[in-house]
C-alpha positions in Angstrom: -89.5 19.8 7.2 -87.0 18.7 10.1 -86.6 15.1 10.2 -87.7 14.8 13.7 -91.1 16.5 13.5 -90.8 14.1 10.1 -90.4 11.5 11.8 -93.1 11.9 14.4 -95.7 12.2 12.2 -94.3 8.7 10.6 -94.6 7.5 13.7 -98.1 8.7 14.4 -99.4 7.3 11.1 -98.1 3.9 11.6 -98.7 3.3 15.2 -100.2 -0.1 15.9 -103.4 0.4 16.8 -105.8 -2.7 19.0 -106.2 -5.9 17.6 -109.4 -7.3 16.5 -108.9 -10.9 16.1 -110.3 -13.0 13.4 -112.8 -11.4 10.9 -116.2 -13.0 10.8 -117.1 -13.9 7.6 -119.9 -10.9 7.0 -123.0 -13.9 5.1 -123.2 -15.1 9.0 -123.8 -11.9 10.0 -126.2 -10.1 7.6 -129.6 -12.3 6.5 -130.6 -10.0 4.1 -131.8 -6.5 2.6 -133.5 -5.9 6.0 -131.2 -7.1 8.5 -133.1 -6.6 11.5 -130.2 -4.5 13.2 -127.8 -7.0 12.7 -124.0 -5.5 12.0 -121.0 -6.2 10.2 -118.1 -5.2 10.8 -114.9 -5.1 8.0 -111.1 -4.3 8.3 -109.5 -2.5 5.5 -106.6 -2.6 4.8 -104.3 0.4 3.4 -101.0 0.8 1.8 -100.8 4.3 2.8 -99.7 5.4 6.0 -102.3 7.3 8.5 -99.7 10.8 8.3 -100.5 10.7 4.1 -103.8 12.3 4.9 -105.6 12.9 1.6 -104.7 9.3 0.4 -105.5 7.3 3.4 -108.1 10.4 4.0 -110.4 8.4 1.2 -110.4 5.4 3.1 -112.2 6.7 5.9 -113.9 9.0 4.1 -115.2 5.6 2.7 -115.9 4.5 6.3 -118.0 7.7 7.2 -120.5 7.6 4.9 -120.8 3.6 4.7 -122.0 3.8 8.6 -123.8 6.9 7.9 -126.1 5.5 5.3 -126.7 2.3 7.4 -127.3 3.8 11.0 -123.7 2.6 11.8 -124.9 -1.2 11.3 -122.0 -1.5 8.4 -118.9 -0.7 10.1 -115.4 -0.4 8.3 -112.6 -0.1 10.3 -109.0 1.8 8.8 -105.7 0.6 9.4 -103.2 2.2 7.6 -100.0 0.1 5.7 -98.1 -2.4 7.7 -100.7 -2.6 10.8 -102.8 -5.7 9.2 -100.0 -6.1 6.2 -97.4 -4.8 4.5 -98.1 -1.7 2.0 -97.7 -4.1 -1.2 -99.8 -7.3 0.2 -103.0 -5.4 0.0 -104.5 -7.5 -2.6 -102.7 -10.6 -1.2 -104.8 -10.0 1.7 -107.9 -9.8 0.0 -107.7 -12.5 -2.4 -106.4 -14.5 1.0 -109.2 -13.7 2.9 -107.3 -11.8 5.6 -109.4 -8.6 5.3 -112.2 -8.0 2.8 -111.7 -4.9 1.8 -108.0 -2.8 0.5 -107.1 1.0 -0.8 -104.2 0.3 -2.7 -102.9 0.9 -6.1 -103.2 -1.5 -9.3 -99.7 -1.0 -10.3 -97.9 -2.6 -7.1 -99.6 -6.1 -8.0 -97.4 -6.1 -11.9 -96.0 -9.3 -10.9 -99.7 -10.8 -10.4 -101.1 -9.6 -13.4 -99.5 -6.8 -15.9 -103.2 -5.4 -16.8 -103.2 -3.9 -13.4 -101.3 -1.5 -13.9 -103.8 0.1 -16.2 -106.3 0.3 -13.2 -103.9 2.8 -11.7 -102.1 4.4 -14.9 -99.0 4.0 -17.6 -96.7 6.0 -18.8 -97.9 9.0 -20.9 -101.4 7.9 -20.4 -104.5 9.3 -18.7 -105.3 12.4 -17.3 -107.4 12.3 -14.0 -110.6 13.0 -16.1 -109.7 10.7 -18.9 -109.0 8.3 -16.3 -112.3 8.2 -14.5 -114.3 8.3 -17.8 -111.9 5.1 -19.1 -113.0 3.0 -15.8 -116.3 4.0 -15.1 -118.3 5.0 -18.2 -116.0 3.4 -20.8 -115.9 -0.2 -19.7 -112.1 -0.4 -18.5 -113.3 -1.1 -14.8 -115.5 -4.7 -16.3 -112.1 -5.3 -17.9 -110.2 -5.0 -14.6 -112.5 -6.8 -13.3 -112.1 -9.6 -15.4 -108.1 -9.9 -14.6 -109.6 -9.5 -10.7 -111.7 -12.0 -10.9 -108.8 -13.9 -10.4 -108.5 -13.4 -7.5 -111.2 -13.1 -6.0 -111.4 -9.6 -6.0 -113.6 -6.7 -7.8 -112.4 -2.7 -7.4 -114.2 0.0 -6.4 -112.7 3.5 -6.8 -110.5 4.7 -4.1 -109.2 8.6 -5.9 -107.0 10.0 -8.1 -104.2 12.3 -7.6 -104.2 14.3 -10.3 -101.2 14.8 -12.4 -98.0 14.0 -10.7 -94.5 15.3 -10.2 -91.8 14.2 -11.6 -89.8 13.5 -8.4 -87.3 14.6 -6.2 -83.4 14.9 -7.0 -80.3 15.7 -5.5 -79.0 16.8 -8.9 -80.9 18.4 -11.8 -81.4 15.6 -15.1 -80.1 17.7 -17.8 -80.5 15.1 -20.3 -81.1 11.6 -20.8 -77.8 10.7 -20.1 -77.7 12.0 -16.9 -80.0 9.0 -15.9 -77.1 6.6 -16.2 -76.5 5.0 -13.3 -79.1 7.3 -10.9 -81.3 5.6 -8.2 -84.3 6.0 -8.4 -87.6 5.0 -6.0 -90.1 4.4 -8.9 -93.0 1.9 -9.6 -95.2 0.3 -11.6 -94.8 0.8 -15.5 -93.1 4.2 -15.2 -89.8 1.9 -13.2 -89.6 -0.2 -16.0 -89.9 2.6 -18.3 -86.8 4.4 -16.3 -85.0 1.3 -15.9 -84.9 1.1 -19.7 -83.3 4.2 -19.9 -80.7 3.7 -17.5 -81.7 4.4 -14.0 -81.1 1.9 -11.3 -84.6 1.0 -10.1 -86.1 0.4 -6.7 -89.7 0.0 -5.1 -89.8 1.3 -1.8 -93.4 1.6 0.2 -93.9 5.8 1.2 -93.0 5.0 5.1 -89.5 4.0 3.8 -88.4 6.5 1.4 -87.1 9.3 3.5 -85.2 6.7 5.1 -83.0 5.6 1.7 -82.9 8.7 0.4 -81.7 10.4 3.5 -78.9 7.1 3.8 -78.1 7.7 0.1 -79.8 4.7 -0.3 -81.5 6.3 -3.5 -80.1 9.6 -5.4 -84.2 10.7 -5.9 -87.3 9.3 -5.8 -91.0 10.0 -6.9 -94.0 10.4 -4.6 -97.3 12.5 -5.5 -97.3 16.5 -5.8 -96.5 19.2 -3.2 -98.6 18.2 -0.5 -97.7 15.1 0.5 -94.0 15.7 -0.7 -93.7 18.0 1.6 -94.8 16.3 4.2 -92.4 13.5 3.6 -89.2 16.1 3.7 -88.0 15.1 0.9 -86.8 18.9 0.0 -85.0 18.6 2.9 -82.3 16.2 0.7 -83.1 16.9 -2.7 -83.7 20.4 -3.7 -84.7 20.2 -7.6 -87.9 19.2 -7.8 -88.5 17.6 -11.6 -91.7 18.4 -13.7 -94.0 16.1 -15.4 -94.3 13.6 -13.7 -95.0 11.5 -17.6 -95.0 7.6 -15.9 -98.6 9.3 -13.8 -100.3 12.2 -15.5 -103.9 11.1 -13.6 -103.2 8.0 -11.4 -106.3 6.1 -9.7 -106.4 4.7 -6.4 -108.8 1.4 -5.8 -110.5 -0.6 -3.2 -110.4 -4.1 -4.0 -113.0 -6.1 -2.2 -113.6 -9.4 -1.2 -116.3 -11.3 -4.1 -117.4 -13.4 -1.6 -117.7 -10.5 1.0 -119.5 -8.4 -1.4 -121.8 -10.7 -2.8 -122.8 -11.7 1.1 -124.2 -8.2 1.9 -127.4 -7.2 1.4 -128.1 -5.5 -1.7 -128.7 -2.0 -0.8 -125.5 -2.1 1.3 -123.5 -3.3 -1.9 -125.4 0.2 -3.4 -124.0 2.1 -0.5 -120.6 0.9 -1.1 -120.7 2.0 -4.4 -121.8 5.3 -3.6 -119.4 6.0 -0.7 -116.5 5.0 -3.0 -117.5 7.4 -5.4 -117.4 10.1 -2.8 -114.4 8.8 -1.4 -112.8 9.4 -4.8 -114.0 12.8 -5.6 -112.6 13.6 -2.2 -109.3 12.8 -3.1 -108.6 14.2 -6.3 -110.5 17.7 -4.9 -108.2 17.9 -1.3 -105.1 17.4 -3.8 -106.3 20.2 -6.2 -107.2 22.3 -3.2 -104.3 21.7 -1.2 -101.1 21.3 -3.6 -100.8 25.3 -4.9 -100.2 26.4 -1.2 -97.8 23.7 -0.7 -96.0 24.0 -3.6 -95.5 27.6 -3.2 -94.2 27.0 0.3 -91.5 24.7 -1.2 -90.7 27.0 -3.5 -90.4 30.1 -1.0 -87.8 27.2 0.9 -85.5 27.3 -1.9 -87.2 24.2 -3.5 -85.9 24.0 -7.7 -88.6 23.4 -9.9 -87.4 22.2 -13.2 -88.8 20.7 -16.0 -87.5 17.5 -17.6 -84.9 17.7 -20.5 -86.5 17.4 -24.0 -84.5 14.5 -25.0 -85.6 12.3 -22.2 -89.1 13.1 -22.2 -88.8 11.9 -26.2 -87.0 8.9 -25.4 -89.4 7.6 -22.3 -92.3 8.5 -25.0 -91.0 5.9 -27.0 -90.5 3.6 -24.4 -93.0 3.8 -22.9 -95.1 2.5 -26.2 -92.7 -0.2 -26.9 -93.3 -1.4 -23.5 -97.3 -1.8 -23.6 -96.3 -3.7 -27.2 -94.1 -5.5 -25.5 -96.8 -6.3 -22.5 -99.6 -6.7 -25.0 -97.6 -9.7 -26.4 -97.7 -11.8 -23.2 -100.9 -12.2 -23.1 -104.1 -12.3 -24.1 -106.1 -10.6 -21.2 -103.4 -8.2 -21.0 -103.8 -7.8 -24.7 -107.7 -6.9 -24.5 -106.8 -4.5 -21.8 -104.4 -2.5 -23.8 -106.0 -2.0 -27.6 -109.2 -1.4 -25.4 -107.6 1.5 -23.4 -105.6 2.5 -26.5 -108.9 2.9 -29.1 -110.1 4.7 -25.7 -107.4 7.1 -25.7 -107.3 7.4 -29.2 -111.0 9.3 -29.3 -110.6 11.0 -26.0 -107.1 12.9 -27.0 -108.9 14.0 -30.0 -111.5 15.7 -27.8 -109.1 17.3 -25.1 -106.9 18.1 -27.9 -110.2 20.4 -29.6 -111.1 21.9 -26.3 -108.8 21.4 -23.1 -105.7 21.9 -24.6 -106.4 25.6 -26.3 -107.6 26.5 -23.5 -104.3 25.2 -21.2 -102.0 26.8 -23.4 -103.9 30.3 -23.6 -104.0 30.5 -20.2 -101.2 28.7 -18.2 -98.0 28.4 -20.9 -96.8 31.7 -19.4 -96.8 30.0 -15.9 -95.3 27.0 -16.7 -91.6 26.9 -15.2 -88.4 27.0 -16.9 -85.3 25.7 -16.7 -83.8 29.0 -15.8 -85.7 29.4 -12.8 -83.3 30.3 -10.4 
């Protein structure tokens, strides 16, 4: 992509749009199941730019059917990262008050509470499926809850992107070593797990990183799969394009809501919510699967490298990576509850996948997979 229709689209997604003013509190403006036509209306805020489509897409896919289902009487209004708050002060917001709603993603909040992360993923952990079936059937979304409770917050899922790439670099990894020194936009868990192994570590909201990596700022950086990456430009800088992406294999998006906001609207509304998240989140994961073959083969057909990680790295960030949820375990004992629960959950899921997805992967997709000698 050329960096100026790059940027335009930037531009486009985080153009400021009209202000609203200050957000009535929605219990003054709902009486009840049967509201008598009343309306509310709610600001949520994103950490994802407008441009990002299939990410911020949810969010108003979220806003559709909310005012479909209530003959527009429950409004949600969309405003993409930095035009209520910053991309990483979704939750701040929230907890604050500021807006009542957020999309964002667990992991950015690690500072607030480690046990986030696990609402999004860690390292070598979930697959989209195993994921979803984790937070909504197999109690990890009560346990979030719990840690959210906090702050005043609940979660309500946003999407999931499916397994991720490993990242874009100006230079191919060809072994662990090669990490020495690199610079590398990477968050959550999967930083600290890269951090460990010897890569110079930064955090840098999606808006920003074509920026640093065209300045040099950053020698590669991660994002989501074909379709947004190339909508970023990133091939445009760093041509080998790195495969698993092992810190996300199924990474969930969330809305975090306002307790006191929730609790203030009339049952069946709190229902619809529920529902139109769900949607919202099937959306996502579905526009991803539909949407990243064609753009991965367009990258490709550009001269875009698609490489697999070295063996010897992908064995040491394994190991990390489980000395690192010991290590998190040990600080505390909410994050502790959060951990052996998702680890007995994993535990009896693999076993499953293992006895029927993974035959069935390797029969039919080992020959695709690439190779290191791709030219």
């Amino acid at each position: 992509m050329q960096r100026r229709t790059f940027m335009g689209a930037l531009a486009a997604g985080v153009a400021l749009g009209a202000c609203e003013g200050p957000q009535p509190r929605p219990r003054a403006r709902v009486a009840g199941a049967d509201s008598g036509g009343a309306r509310t209306v709610w600001r949520l805020a994103s950490s994802f730019p407008r441009s990002l489509d299939t990410i911020y897409g949810a969010a108003e896919v979220l806003a559709d059917r909310v005012a479909a289902m209530t003959d527009g009487r429950f409004e949600i209004r969309v405003y993409p990262a930095g035009e209520v708050v910053p991309p990483f002060q979704v939750l701040d917001a929230v907890q604050q008050g500021t807006v009542p709603i957020g999309q964002t993603a667990g992991y950015y909040y690690l500072g607030k509470h480690p046990a986030l992360a696990f609402d999004t993923c860690v390292p070598f952990g979930f697959t989209a499926r195993q994921q979803a079936a984790w937070l909504d059937e197999g109690g990890g979304r009560a346990l979030i809850d719990a840690v959210l409770a906090d702050f005043g917050a609940l979660s309500l899922p946003s999407g999931n992107t499916g397994a991720q790439m490993g990242g874009w670099f100006r230079r191919e990894i060809r072994s662990l070593a090669d990490l020495g020194g690199l610079n590398m936009r990477i968050p959550g868990l999967g930083g600290r797990v890269m951090a460990a192994l010897g890569a110079q570590v930064q955090s840098i909201p999606g808006a920003d990183i074509f920026p640093a990596l065209e300045r040099g700022v950053i020698d590669a950086t991660e994002w989501v799969g074909p379709y947004d990456d190339e909508k970023l430009g990133f091939a445009a800088i760093a041509p080998v394009y790195h495969t698993p992406g092992w810190w996300e294999p199924g990474p969930s998006l969330s809305f975090y809501v306002s307790r006191a906001a929730f609790e203030a609207l009339p049952v069946a509304w709190q229902h619809i919510l529920r529902a139109a998240s769900r949607e919202a989140a099937h959306a996502m994961l579905t526009r991803y699967d539909a949407r990243n073959p064609d753009a991965l083969a367009r990258l490709v057909a550009a001269g875009t490298r698609v490489v697999p990680f070295p063996d010897d790295l992908l064995t040491a960030a394994a190991a990390a990576s489980r000395q690192l949820l010991a290590d998190e375990a040990a600080k505390d004992a909410a994050t502790a509850r959060v951990v052996a629960h998702w680890q007995d959950f994993k535990s009896r899921s693999d076993r499953w996948f293992a006895t029927a997805e993974l035959p069935y992967t390797r029969a039919v997709w080992s020959a695709l997979a690439p190779s290191a000698a791709q030219p």
